[in-house]
C-alpha positions, 0 to 999 in steps of 0.5 A: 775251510771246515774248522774244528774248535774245542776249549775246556771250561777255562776257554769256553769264554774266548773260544765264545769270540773265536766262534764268531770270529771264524763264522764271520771269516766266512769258514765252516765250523765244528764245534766240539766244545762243551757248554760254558760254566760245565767244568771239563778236562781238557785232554778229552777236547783236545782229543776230539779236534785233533782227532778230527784234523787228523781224519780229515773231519776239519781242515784245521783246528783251534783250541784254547784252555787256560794257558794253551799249553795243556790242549797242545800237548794233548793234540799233539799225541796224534798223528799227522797233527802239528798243534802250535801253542801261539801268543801273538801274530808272529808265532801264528803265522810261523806255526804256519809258514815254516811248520805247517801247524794245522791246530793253533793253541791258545791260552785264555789267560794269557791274551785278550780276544783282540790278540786272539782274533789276529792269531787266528786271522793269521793262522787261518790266512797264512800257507805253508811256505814249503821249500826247505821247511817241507823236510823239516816238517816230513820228519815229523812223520818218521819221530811219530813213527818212531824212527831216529833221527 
């Protein structure tokens, strides 16, 4: 699997772990993040891997900024990217299960690498369920076409 990553300076450090992590996963990466110790914004990051979900450049992304918040609210301005803001095994494997997220969001001060590495374990590893969370998350599409639900 292709996985975009991108982080803003507040990042760079834990995206650092997550780079290895992932390549030790035995996935190909995209690296989209900036130097460490340059300082950036973090819409521009978040812009660029959400972009390359959504062209098919990745099959799925990771981000991290501070919180993790800021990165996915920006990824989520695009369409066809659901970007889940995660803090444990749990909610990255839900991400996936029921939502069918294809950028997981992370904050570097908020979890430790360890925490982090099973986030992504479990967000990489972990197929969407389908079934009745499939029309769920088909009206994602209609609210980003602007329809009503």
């Amino acid at each position: 699997m292709k996985i975009a990553l991108g982080a803003d300076h507040a990042g760079t450090e834990l995206l650092g772990v997550l780079r290895d992590f992932v390549r030790g996963l035995g996935h190909d990466i995209l690296d989209l993040a900036p130097p460490p110790g340059v300082k950036v914004d973090y819409p521009v990051y978040a812009d660029r891997v959400a972009h390359a979900v959504a062209t098919g450049a990745a099959e799925r992304g990771i981000l991290v900024c501070g919180s993790g918040i800021g990165v996915s609210i920006a990824a989520n301005k695009h369409p066809g990217v659901r970007a889940a803001l995660v803090h444990d095994h749990y909610t990255a494997q839900m991400s996936r299960l029921h939502n069918d997220a294809n950028i997981v969001c992370l904050g570097q001060r908020v979890i430790g690498p360890g925490v982090a590495e099973d986030c992504v374990r479990a967000f990489i590893e972990t197929a969407f369920e389908g079934g009745r969370h499939a029309n769920r998350v088909a009206l994602f599409s209609k609210i980003e076409q602007g329809e009503q639900l």
